[in-house]
N, C-alpha and C positions, 0 to 999 in steps of 0.2 A: 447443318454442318456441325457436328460435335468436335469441342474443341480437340486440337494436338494435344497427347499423353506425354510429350515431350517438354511441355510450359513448364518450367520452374515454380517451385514452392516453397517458398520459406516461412513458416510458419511462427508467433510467439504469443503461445495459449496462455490461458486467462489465468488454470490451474495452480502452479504456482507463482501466480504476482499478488502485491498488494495493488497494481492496476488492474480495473473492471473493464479494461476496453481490449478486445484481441486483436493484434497486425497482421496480416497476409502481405506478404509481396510476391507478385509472380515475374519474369522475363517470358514474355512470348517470344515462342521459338521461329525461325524465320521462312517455315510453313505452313504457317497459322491464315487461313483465309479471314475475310471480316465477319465478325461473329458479334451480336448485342453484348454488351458487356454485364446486362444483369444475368444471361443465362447464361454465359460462360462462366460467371462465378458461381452460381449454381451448380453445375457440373463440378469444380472443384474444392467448393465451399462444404463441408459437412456438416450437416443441420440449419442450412440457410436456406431461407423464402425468401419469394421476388419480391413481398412485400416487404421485408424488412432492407433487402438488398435497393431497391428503390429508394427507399427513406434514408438510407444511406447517402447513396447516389447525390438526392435531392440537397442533404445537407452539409455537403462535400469530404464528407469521410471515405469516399471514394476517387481516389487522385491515378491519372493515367500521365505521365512523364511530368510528375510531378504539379500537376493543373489539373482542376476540376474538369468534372463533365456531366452533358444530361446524361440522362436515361436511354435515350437511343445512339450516344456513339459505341461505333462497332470497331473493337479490336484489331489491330495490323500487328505484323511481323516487328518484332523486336520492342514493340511498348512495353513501357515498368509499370506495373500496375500495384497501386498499395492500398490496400482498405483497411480501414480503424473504425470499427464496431464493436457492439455485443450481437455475436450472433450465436450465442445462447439461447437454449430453451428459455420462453418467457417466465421473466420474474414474475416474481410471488406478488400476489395482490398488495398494495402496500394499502393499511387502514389508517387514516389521520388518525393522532391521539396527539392532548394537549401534552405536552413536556416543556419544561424548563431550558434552555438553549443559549447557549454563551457564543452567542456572536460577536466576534471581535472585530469584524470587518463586511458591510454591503452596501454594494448600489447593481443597477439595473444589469450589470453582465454575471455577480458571480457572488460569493458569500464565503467567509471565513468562516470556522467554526471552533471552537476550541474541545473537544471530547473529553468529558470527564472519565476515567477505569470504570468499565462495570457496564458497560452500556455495548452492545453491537452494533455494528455500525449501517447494517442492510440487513431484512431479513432470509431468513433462511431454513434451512432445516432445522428443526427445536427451535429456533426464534424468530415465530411471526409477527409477533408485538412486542413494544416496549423499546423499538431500535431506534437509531436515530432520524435514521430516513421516515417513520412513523411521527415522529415530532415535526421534520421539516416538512413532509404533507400537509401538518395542521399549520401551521405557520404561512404556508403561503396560500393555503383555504383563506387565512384569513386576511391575506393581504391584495385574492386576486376573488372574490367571491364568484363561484361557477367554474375554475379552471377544471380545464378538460381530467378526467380521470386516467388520460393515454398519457399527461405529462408526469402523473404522478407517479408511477414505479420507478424506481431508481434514479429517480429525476437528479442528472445533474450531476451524479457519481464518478468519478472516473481513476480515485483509490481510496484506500481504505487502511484504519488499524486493526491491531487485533484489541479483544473487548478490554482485556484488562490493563492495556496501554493507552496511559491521557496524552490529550496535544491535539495539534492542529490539523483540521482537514478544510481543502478547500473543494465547492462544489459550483457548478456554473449554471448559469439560472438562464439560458438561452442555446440554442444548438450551435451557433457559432462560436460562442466561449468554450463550449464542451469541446469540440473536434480541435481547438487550437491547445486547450490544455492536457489532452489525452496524448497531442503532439510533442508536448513538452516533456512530459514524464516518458514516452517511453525514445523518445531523444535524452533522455538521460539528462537535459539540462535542470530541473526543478529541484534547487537547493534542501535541501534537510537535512538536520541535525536532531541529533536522541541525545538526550544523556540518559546515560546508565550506568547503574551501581551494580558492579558484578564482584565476583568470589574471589577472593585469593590479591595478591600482589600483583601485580601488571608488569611484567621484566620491561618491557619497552617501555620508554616513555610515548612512541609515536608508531605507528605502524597500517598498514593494510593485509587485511585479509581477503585473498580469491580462494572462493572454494564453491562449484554447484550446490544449491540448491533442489531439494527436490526431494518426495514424500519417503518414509522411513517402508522399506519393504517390507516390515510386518506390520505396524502399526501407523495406517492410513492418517490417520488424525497427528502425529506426528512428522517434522521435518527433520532432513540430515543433513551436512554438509560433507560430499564428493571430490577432493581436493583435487582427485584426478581426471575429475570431468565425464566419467562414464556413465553418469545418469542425472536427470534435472536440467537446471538452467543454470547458468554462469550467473554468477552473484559476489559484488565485490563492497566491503565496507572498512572505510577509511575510520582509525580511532584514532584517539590522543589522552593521557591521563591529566585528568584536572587535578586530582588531588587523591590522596593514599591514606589511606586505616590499615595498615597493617596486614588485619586481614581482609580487606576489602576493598576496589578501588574505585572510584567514581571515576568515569571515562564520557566522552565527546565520539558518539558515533556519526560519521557524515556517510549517508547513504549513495554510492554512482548506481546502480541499482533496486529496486525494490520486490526484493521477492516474499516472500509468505513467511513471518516467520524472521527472514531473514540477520539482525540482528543477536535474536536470543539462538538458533540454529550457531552462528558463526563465530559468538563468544562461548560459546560451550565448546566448540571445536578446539578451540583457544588455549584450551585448558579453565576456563571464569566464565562457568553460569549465571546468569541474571539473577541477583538476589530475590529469595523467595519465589522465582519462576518455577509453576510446580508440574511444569510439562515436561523440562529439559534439567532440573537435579536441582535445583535453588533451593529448594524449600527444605533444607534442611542444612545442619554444618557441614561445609566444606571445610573449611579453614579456620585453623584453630584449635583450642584447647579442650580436654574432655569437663574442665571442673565444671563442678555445677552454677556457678559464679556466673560462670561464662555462656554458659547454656541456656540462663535463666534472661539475661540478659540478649544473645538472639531471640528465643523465645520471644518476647515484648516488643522487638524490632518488628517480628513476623504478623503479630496483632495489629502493630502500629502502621504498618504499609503490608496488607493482606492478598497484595499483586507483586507480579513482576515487577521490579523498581526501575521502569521505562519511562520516559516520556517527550513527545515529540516536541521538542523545546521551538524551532523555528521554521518555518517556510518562504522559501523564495522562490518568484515564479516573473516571466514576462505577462502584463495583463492581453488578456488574448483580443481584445479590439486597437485598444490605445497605446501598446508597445512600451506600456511604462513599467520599470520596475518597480516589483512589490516586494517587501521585505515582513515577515510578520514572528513576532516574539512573542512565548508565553509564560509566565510565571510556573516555577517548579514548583507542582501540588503539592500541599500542607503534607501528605503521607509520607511522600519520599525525601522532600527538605526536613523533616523531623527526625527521620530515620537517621538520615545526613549527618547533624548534628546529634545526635546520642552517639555517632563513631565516631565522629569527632569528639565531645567528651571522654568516649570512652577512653581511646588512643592518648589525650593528656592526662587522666586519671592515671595509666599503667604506666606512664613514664613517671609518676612521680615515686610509684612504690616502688 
């Protein structure tokens, strides 16, 4: 019995998020006979296997009215069915390598991490080595001697930054911590805050931004923001200015959202590219003067923090066993508090002349 073409699908692909886990949700329609539920998601799943769809199942990232199930319950008319997977082509072999690792926070369900700029976070295309999930391999080789090789690819993941943005990621070191905080993020509850040093003056003191997300039509490797929603995913980010340079302003982004990009895509929208972001126009004057004075002095900024001037300052999450809340803060890296303070120098320096 092949499922009804009439089942509901509402899909939220992996493509543009910073989340690594995809949601389906279907409404069976109320002609639906009983059908196994791993081969009816088969049938509307594209590019899923019974085996991954099992492993799913097993680990309860497969929920039929909102409660788990085995393997052999079979579908009725009008069930909600939700699955939170990667059912993606399998990841990339992940190779243990020793690296250096600022854990700010673990025990037996999960592990903070603090990301330094310059590092990617999973590998991928052009970067098999040298990521951070390459580090955490070695790291838990060495605290679980003989773990299985199946737990090590992407072990644990369930979002990500981009490489040249530091700050916090948290990752979960058990399948039930995973499924509960994959639940969190794309329930939009999982707190975070960015701060960012973007271009120009900030008219608002406070503001949000809604505008899709979603990949630049000519140039794939690039993001846009869609204010009118005709293309992407809905993406909304909450700012507030901390503090003003004139020509630049340091800003509090709180993400409801996390889409790819997101951030630096939605303040360029803005009119205030991320300082020195050299994807989306930073990397060069916006704002300001032509003297050379003044040139020479970005210039040196640019050297001095040689990324986007991002960083994932905090995370809050409910811990996904023990219901408690977690709060976790990171210090603002040496590059972009430096920079910080040379506009702030600068900005008293020009008021005295």
């Amino acid at each position: 019995m092949i499922p009804s073409e009439e089942n509901q699908l509402n899909e939220e692909p992996i493509e543009a998020s910073e989340e690594l886990y995809q949601r389906f949700v279907f409404t069976i329609d109320k002609g639906q006979e009983p059908y196994r539920i791993d081969k009816f998601l088969m049938n509307r799943i594209e590019g899923a296997t019974r085996n991954k769809l099992q492993q799913a199942i097993n680990t309860g990232l497969v929920l039929v009215n909102n409660k788990e199930i085995k393997q052999n319950y079979k579908i009725k008319p009008f069930d909600q069915v939700v699955v939170y997977s990667d059912l993606s082509p399998e990841s990339t072999e992940i190779v243990p390598e020793q690296m250096s690792l600022n854990i700010v926070y673990e025990e037996s369900d999960l592990m903070v991490i603090n990301k330094p700029a310059g590092i990617v976070v999973h590998p991928g295309s052009g970067n098999y080595n040298g990521t951070l999930l390459n580090g955490v391999a070695f790291y838990l080789q060495q605290q679980k001697p003989g773990i299985s090789e199946e737990v090590l690819p992407r072990f644990g993941l369930v979002h990500r930054i981009d490489k040249n943005t530091s700050g916090l990621l948290v990752l979960a070191k058990n399948d039930k911590a995973m499924r509960q905080l994959a639940k969190q993020f794309f329930d939009h509850t999982v707190k975070r805050e960015y701060l960012a040093l973007v271009w120009g003056d900030v008219e608002n003191e406070s503001g949000t931004i809604r505008a899709h997300v979603g990949r630049n039509q000519r140039h794939r490797k690039l993001f846009e923001a869609y204010p009118e929603g005709e293309y992407g995913k809905d993406a909304t980010t909450h700012y507030e200015v901390l503090e003003r340079f004139n020509y630049v302003t340091l800003v509090k982004c709180v993400l409801e959202t996390g889409r790819t990009h997101q951030i630096r895509v939605h303040m360029k929208y803005l009119g205030h590219p991320l300082f020195n972001d050299d994807f989306y126009g930073g990397d060069k004057i916006v704002k300001g003067t032509v003297f050379a004075r003044y040139k020479q002095f970005v210039d040196n900024c640019f050297l001095i923090c040689p990324r986007q001037a991002l960083h994932a300052r905090t995370l809050g999450f409910t811990h996904p066993v023990s219901g408690q809340e977690l709060f976790f803060e990171s210090e603002i890296p040496t590059d972009i508090s430096q920079v910080i303070e040379k506009w702030r120098n600068y900005v008293k320096g020009s008021r005295k002349e």
